[in-house]
LUMNUVO-411482 format. One record per atom (N, C-alpha, C, O): z, x, y. Coordinates in steps of 0.2 Angstrom, whole numbers, plus 5000, padded with zeros to 4 digits. Layout:
ZXY/...
This chain:
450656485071/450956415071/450956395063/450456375061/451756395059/451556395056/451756295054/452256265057/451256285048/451456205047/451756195039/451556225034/452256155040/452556155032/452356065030/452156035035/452456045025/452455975022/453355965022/453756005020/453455915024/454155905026/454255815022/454255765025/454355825014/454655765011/455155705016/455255655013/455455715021/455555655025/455255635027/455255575026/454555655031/454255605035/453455605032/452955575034/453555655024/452855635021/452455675023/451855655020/452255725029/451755755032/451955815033/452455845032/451355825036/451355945036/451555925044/451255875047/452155965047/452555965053/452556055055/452656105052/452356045060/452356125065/453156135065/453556095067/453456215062/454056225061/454356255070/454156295074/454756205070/455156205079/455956225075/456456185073/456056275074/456856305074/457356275079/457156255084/457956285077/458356255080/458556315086/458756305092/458556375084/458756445088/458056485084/457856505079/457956485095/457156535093/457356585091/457756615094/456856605084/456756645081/456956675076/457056735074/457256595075/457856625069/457756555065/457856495067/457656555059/457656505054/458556505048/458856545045/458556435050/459356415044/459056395039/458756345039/459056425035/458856395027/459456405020/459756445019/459256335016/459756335011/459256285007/458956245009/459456325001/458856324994/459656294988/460156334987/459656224985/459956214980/459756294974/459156314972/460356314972/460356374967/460756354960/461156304959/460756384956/460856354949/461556334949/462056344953/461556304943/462256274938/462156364936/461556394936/462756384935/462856444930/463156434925/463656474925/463056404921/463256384913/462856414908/463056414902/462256454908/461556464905/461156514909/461056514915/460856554905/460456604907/459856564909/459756514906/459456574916/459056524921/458256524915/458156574912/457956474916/457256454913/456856454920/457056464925/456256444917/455756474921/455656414926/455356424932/455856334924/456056284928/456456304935/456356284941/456856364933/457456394939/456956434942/456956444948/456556464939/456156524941/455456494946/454956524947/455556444947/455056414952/455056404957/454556404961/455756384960/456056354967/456356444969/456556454975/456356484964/456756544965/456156594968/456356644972/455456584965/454956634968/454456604974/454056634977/454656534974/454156484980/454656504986/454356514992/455356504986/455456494992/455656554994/455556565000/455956624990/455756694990/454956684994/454856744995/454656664995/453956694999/453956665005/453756685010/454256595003/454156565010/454556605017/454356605023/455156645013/455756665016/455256735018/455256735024/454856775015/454656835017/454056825021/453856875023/453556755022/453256745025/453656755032/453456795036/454256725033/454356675039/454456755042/454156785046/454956785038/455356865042/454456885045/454256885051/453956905040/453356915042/453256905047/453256935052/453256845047/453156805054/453756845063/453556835069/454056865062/454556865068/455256855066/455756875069/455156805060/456056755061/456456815059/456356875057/456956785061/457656805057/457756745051/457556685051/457956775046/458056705039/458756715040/458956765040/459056665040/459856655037/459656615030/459556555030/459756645024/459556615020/459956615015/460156665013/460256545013/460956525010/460756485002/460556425001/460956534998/460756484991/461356474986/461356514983/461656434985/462156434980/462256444972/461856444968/463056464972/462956434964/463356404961/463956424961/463356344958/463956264956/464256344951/463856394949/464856344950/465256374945/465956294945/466556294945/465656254946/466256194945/465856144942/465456114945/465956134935/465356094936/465656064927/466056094924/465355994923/465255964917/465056024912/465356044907/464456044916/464156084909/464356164910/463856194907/464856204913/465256244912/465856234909/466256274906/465856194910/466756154908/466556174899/466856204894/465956134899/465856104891/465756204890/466156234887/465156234893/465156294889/465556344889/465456404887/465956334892/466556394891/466956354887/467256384883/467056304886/467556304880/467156324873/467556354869/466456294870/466056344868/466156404865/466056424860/466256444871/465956484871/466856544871/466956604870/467156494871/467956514872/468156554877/468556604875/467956554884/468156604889/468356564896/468456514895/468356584901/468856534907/468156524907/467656554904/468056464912/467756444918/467456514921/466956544920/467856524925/467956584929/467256644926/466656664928/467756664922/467256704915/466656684914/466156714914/466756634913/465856594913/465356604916/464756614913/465556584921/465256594927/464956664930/464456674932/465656714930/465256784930/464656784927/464056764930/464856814921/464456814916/463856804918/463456844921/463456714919/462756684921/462756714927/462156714928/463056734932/462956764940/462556834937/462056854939/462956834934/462656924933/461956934929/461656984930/461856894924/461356884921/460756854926/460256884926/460956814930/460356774935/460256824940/459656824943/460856864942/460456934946/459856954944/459356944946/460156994937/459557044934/458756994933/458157024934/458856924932/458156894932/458056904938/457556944940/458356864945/458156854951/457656904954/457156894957/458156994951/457857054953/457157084951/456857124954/457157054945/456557104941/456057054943/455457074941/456156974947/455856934949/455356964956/454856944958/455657024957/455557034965/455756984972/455556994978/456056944968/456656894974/457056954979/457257004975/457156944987/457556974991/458156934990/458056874991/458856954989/459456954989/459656894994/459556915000/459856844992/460056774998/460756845006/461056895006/460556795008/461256805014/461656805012/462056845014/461856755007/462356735006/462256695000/461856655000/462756704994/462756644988/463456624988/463856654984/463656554991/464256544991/464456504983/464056474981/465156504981/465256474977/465656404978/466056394983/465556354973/466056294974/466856304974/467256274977/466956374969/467456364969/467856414976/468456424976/467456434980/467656484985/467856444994/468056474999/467656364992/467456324997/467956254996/467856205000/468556264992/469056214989/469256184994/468956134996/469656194997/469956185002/469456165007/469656115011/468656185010/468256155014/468056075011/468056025014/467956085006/467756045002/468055965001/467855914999/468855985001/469355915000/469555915006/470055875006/469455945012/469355915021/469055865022/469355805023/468255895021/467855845021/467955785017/467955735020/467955775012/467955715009/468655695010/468755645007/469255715015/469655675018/469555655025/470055635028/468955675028/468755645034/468155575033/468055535037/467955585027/467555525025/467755455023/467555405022/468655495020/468955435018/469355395025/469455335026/469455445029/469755425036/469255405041/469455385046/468455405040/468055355043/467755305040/467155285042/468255275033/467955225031/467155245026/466955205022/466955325026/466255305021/466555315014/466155325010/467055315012/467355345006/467955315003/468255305008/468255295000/468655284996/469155304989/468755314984/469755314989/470155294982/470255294977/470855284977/469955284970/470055234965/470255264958/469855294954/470755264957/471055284951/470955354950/470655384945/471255374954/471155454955/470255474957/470055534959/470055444957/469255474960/469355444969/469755404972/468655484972/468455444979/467755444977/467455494973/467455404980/466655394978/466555384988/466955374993/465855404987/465455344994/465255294994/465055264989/465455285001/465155205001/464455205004/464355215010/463955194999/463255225002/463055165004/462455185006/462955105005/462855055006/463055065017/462755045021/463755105017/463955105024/463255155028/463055135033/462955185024/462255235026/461855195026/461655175021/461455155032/461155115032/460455135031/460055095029/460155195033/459455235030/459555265024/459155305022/460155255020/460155285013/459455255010/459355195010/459155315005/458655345002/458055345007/457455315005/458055375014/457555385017/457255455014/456655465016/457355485011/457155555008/456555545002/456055565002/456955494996/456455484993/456155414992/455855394987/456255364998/455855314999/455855264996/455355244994/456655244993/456755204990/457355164993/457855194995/457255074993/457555054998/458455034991/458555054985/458655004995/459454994992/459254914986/459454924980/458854864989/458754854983/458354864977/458354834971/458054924980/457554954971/457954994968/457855014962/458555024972/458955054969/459555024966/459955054962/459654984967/460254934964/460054904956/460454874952/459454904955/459154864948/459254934945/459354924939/459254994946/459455024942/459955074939/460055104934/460455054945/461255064946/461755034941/461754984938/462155074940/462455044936/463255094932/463255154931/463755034932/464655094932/464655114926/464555074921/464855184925/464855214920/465655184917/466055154921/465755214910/466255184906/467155234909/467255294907/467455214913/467955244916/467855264924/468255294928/467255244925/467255234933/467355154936/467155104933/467855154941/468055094945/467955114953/468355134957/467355094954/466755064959/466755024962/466854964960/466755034968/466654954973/465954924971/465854874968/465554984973/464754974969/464355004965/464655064962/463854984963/463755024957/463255094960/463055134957/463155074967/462755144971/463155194973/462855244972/463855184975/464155224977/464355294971/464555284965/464255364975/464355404970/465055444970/465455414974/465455484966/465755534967/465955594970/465655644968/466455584975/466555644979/467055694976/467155754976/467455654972/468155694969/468155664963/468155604963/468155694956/468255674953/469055694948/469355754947/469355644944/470055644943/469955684938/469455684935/470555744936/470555794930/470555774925/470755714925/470555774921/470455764913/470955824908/470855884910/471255804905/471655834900/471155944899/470655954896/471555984901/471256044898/470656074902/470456134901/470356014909/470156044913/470156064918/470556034922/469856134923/469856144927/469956114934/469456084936/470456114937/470656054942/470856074949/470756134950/471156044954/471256094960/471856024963/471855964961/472356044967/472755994970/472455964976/472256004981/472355894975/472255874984/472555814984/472955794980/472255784991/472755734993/472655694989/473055664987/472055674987/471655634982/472255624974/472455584971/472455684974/472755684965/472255754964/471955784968/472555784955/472355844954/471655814950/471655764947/471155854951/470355834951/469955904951/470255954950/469155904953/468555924955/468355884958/468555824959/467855944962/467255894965/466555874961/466255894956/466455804965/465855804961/465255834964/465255854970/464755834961/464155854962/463755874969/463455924972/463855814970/463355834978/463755844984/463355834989/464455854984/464855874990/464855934991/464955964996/464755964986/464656044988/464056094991/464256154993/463456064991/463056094993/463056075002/462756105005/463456025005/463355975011/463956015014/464056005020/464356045011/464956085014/464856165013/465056215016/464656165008/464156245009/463656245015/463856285020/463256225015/462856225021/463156215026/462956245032/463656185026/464056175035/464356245036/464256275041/464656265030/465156305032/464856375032/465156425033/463956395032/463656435032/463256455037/463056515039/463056385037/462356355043/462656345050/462556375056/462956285046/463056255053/463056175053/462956155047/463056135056/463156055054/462456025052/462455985048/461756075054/461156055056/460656105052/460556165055/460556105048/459956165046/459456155049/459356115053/458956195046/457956205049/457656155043/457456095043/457856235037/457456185031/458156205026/458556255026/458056145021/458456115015/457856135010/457256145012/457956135003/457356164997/457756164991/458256174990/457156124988/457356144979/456856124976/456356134978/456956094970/456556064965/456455994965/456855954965/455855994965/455555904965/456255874962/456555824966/456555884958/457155824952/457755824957/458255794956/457655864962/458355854967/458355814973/458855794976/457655784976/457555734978/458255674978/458555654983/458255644973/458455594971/458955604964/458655604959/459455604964/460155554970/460155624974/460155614980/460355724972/460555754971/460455754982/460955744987/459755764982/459855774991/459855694995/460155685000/459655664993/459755584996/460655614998/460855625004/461055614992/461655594994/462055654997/462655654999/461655714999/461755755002/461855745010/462155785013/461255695012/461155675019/461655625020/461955615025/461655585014/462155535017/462755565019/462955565025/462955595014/463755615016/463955675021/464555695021/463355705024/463455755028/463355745035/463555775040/462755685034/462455645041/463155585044/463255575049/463655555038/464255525040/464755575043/465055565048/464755625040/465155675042/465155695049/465555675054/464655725050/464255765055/464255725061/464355745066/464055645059/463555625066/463055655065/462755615065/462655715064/461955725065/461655755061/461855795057/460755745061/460455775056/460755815052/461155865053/460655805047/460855865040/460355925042/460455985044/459555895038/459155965039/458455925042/458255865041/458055975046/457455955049/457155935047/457155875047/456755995041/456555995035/456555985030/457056015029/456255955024/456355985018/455855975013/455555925011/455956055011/455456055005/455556074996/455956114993/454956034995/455256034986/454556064983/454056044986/454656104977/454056134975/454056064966/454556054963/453656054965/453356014960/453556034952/453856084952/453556004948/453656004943/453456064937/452856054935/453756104934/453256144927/453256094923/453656044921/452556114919/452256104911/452156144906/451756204906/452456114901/452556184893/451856144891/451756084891/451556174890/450956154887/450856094888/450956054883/450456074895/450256004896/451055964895/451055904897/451555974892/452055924892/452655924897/453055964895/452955904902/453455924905/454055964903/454255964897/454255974907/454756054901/455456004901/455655974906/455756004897/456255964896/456755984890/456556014885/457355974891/457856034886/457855964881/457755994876/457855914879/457855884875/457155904870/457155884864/456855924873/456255904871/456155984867/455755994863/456456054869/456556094867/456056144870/455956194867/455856124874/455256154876/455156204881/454656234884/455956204883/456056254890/455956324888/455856334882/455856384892/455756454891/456256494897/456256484903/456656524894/457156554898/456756624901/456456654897/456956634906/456656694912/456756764906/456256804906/457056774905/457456844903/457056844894/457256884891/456756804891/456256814885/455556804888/455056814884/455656794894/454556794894/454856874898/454556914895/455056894902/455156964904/455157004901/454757044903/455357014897/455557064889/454957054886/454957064880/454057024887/453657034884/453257044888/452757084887/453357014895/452957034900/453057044904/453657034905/452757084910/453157104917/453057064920/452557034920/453657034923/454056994929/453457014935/453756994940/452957034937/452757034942/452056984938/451656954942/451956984932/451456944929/451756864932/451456824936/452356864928/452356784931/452656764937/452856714938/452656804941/452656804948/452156784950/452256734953/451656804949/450956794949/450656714947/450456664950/450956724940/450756634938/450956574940/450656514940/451756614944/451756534949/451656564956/452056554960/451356584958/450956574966/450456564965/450256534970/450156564959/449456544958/449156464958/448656444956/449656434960/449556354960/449956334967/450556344967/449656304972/450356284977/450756234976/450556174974/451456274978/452156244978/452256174973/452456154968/451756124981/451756044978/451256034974/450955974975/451056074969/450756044963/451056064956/451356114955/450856024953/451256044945/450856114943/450356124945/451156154940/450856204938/451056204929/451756214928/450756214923/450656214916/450656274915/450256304916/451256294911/451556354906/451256374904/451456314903/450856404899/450356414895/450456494893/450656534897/450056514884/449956564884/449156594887/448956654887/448856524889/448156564890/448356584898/448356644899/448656534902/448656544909/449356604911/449356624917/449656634907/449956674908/449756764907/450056814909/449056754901/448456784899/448056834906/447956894906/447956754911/447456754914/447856794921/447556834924/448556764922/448956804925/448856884926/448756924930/449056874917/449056964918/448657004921/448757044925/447956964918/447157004919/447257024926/447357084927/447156964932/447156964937/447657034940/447457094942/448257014938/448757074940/448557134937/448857174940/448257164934/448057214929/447457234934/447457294936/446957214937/446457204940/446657224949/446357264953/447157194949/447557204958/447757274957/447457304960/448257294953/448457374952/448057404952/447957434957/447557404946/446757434945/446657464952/446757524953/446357414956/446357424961/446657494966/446357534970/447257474966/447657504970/447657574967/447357624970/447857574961/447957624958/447057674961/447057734963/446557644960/446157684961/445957694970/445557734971/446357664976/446457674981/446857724981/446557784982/447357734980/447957794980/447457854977/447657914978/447057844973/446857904967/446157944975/445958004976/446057884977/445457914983/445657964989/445458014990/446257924991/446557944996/446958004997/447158035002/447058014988/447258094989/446758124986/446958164981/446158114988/445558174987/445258164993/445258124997/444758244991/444558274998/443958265000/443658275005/443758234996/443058204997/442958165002/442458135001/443058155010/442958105013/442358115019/442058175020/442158055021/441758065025/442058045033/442658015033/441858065038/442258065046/442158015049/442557995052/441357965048/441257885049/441757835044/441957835038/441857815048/442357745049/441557685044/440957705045/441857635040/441457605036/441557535041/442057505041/441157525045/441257475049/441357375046/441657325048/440757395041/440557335038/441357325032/441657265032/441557375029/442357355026/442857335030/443157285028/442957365036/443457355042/443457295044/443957265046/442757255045/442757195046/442857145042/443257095043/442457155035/442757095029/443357095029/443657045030/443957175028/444457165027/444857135031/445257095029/444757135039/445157105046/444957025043/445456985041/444257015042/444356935041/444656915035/445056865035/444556945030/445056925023/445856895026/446056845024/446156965031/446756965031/446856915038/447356935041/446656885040/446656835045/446556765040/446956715043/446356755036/446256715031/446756705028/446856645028/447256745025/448056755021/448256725026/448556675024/448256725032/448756715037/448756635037/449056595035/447856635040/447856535040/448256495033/448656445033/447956545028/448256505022/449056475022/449356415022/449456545022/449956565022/450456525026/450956505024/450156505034/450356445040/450156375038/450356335042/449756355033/449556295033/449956275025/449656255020/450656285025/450956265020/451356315014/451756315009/450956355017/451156425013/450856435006/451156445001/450156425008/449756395001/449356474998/448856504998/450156484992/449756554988/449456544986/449156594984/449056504983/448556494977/448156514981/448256574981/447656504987/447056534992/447456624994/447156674994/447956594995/448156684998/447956734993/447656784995/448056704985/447856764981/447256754980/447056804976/446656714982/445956694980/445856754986/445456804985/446156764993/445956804997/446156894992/445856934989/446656874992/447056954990/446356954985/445956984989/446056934980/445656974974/444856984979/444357004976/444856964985/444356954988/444357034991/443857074991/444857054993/444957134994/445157184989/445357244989/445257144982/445057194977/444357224977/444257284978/443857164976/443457164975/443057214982/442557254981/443257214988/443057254991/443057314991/442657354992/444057334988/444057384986/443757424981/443657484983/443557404974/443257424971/442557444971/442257494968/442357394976/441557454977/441757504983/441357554983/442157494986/442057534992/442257614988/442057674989/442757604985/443257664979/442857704976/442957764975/442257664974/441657674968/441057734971/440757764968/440957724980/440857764982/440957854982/441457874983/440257904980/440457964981/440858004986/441158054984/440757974992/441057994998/441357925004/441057885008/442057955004/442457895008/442657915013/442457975014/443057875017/443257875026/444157855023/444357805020/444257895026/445057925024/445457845028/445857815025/445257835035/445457795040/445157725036/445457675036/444657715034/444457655031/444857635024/445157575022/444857695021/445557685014/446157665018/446557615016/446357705022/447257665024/447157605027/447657565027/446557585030/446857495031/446657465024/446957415023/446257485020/446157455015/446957445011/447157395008/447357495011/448157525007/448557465014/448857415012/448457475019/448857435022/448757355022/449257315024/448257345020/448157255018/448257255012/448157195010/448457305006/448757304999/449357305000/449657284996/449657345005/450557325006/450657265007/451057235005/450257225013/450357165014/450457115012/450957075012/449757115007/449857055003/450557054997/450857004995/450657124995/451057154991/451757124994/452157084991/451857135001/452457125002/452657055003/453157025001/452257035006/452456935006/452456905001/452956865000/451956904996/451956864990/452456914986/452456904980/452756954986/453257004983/453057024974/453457034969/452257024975/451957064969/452057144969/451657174973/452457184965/452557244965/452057294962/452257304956/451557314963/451057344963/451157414961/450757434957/451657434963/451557534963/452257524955/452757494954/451857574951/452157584945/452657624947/452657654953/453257624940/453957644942/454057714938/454457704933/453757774938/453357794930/454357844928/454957854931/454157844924/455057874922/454757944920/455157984917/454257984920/453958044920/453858084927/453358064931/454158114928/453958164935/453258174935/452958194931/452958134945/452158144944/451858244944/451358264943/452458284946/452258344943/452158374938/451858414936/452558344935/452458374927/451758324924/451358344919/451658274926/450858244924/450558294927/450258324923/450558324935/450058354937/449858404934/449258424934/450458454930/450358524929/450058524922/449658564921/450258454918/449758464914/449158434912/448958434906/448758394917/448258374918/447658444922/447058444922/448058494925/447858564928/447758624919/447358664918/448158604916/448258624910/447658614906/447358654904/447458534904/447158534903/446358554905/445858564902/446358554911/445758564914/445558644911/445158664906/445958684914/446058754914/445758754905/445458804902/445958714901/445758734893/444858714891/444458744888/444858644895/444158644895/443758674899/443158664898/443858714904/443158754905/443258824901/442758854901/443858834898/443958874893/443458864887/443258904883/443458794887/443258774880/443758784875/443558824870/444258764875/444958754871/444958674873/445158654877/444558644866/444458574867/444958534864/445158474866/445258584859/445658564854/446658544859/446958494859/446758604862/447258594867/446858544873/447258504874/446558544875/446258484880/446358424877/446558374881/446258404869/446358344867/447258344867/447458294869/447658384865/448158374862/448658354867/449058324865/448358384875/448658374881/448558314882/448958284885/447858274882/447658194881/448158154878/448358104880/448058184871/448558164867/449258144867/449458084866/449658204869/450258194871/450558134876/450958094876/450058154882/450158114890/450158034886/450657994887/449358024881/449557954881/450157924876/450357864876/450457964871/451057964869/451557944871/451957914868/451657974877/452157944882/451957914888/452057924894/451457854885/451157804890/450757824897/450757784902/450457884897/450057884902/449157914897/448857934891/448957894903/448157864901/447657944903/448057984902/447157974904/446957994910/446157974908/445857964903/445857974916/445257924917/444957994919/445358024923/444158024917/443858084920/443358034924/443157984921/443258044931/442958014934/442558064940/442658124940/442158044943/441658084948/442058144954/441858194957/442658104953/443058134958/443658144956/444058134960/443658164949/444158224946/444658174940/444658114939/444958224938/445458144934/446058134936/446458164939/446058064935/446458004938/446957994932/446858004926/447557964934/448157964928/448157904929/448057884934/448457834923/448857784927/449357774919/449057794914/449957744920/450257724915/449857654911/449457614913/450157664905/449957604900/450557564899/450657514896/
C-alpha cells in the first residue's frame, strides 16, 4: 500500500490509479536553452525512483516529461548564440540525454515538445476563449483566472493575497492584473506560429496542460516537479485545464524541495548554480545519485563539497561491498548449511526498504537500510567458509536496492576480465616461483591501467580504481 504526500490536500494519500495497475504520470521537464544544473538534477533523479519504485511495485508507468523548446530564454540564447531556435534546442536535448543517462534515469515514454503540439495547443486556448475563460487583447489572450473560483487551491493562496502582489507588465493590456498569458503576440525577428489569435507563441503554462491531455488523458494519477512550480507555473495549469476539461487535472501531486550551495539557495543571480555535466566529469554520476536520495524528496537538501565527500565514501563502501560478494561467489570455498541468522536480518532489512519506500518513498531510510546489508555483507564475506545459497540472496537484495534507487554498482571495466585473469594466474605462477621481480611488474602494470589487486585468504581479488 503505497502512501504519497499530495501538495493539494497537504497529507500522505494512499495511491488509488485511475486504471488498475497502471499509473499516468507527468514530471514538468526543462526549458532547453542551457546545459541542465543540479537544480534540474533533483526532480530528474526523485521522480526517476518514484517511477521505478511504482514499476517495482506491479504498475505500468506511462511516464510523460517534457521539453519547453518555445520559450524567452531560447529565443534570447539562440540569437546569442547565432543558431535557429530549432538548433538550439537540439543541441540542449541532446546534451540533457547524455546527463539524464549517466544519471542512471530510465528514458521517459514519451518527451513531447511545444513546438510538436501547435496546433493542439491554439485548439485549446480557442476553446477557453469560446467559454468565456479567456480572452483577446492586442494580439495576446490571457485567462481569466478570477472565472476559476478555487484558483490557487494548490498553493493555498486566496485571490486577495494574490492580487497585492499582481501586477501589468509594460505592454501587457489585462482585464486583470491576475490573469495570465495563453498566447502570446510575435515580436519583430521571433519565432511565431499562425493562429486565429494573430501570429504569436504560446505562453508558458498552456503547454504542459495540453501535453498532458494529448499524452495522458484529460485526468492524470500524479503531476511532479520542483517546489518553484507550485506557484503560478502548476496553479495555472489546473486552472486552465480543469476549465477546459470539466475535470480534475491531476490526483496527485508532488514536488521535491529546494537545493543549497553551501547553506545558500542555488540561484543564477547569485552565481552559485553547478551544472550536471561539471560535477560528473569529477565525479561518478552514481556519487550524486547517491547525494540526492540521501535526504527525502520534501526536504531541502545542501550542496557541499563535504556532503558530496561523504557520498562518495558511502558509495565506495556499497561497491566494496558487492564487489567482495561477487569475488565470494566465484570461489569454491563453500559451506552446504544455509546461514540462517543472515537470511533472516537480510529478509527483515528488505521488508524495511519496502515500508520505507511505501510511506512516501523515503530514500534517505531506504539507504540507512541498504548500508545495513553492507554491513551484513561484510562480515558475512569476511568469513573462511560461506553458503553459496545465502550469498545469492545476499547478491539479490544488492540488485534490488541497486535497481530502484538506480545506484549502478557493477563496474564498467574497458579491460577484458580474461586478460585480468591470465595475468593475475601469471603472476601467481612467478611467485611461487619466486620471480618476485615479474610478480611486482605484473602488479605494477595492472595498477597502471587502473586495476588494483587485493591478496586475501581466499586467493586474489581485482577491483578497478
Amino acid at each position: 500500500m503505497i502512501k504519497l504526500y499530495n501538495t493539494l490536500t497537504k497529507q500522505k494519500e494512499i495511491l488509488k490509479t485511475i486504471e488498475e495497475d497502471k499509473v499516468k504520470m507527468y514530471v514538468c521537464g526543462p526549458t532547453v536553452y542551457n546545459y541542465i544544473h543540479i537544480g534540474n538534477a533533483r526532480p530528474i533523479i526523485v521522480f526517476d525512483v518514484v517511477r521505478k519504485y511504482l514499476e517495482h511495485s506491479g504498475y505500468e508507468v506511462d511516464f510523460i516529461s517534457n521539453f519547453t523548446d518555445v520559450d524567452d530564454k531560447i529565443i534570447k540564447a539562440s540569437n546569442e548564440e547565432g543558431i535557429s531556435t530549432h538548433e538550439l534546442a537540439n543541441k540542449y536535448i541532446e546534451a540533457f540525454y547524455k546527463d539524464y543517462d549517466a544519471l542512471g534515469c530510465k528514458r521517459a515514454t514519451k518527451n513531447p515538445r511545444v513546438s510538436e503540439y501547435m496546433n493542439e495547443i491554439i485548439n485549446f486556448i480557442q476553446n477557453l476563449i469560446d467559454e468565456d475563460y479567456a480572452y483577446k487583447s492586442h494580439g495576446d489572450v490571457y485567462f481569466r483566472t478570477r472565472k476559476k473560483e478555487d484558483y490557487g487551491k494548490l498553493s493555498k493562496q486566496s485571490i486577495d493575497d494574490l492580487i497585492c502582489g499582481a501586477r501589468i507588465e509594460v505592454g501587457e493590456h489585462k482585464e486583470d492584473p491576475l490573469d495570465f498569458a495563453l498566447w502570446k503576440k510575435a515580436k519583430p525577428g521571433e519565432v511565431k506560429w499562425d493562429s486565429p489569435f494573430g501570429e504569436g507563441r504560446p505562453g508558458w503554462h498552456i503547454e504542459c496542460s495540453v501535453m498532458a491531455k494529448e499524452t495522458l488523458g484529460e485526468t492524470v494519477d500524479i503531476h511532479a516537479g520542483g517546489q518553484d512550480l507550485t506557484f503560478p507555473h502548476h496553479e495555472n495549469e489546473i486552472a486552465q485545464s480543469e476549465c477546459h476539461n470539466h475535470k480534475t487535472f491531476s490526483n496527485y501531486w508532488m514536488h521535491n524541495a529546494f537545493i543549497n550551495i553551501d547553506n545558500v539557495k542555488m540561484s543564477k543571480s547569485l552565481g552559485n548554480f553547478r551544472l550536471v555535466k561539471d560535477i560528473i566529469a569529477e565525479v561518478n554520476p552514481m556519487v550524486l545519485r547517491l547525494f540526492m536520495l540521501s535526504v527525502h524528496y520534501r526536504t531541502p537538501i545542501n550542496y557541499t563539497l563535504e556532503n558530496i565527500e561523504l557520498a562518495k565514501t558511502n558509495f565506495e563502501k556499497i561497491k566494496t561491498a558487492y564487489q567482495n560478494l561477487q569475488f565470494r561467489l566465484n570461489n569454491k570455498m563453500m559451506e552446504e548449511k544455509l546461514d540462517n541468522e543472515v537470511i533472516s536480518n537480510i529478509t527483515n532489512e528488505l521488508e524495511k526498504f519496502e515500508e520505507y519506500m511505501q510511506d512516501d518513498f523515503n530514500t534517505a531510510n531506504a539507504l540507512s537500510s541498504w548500508y545495513e546489508v553492507v554491513r551484513i555483507t561484510n562480515s558475512y564475506t569476511a568469513k573462511s567458509s560461506v553458503n553459496k545459497e545465502t550469498l545469492e540472496l545476499l547478491n539479490a537484495a544488492f540488485e534490488t536496492y541497486s535497481s530502484i534507487l538506480g545506484i549502478n554498482i557493477k563496474e564498467n571495466y574497458d579491460l577484458d576480465n580474461t586478460y585480468i585473469e591470465n595475468l593475475i594466474a601469471e603472476r601467481e605462477t612467478a611467485r611461487k616461483n619466486r620471480d618476485f621481480s615479474l610478480a611486482d611488474k605484473i602488479r605494477d602494470d595492472l595498477k597502471g591501467q587502473g586495476i588494483i589487486l587485493e591478496d586475501t585468504k581466499q586467493g586474489v581479488r581485482w577491483k578497478k580504481i
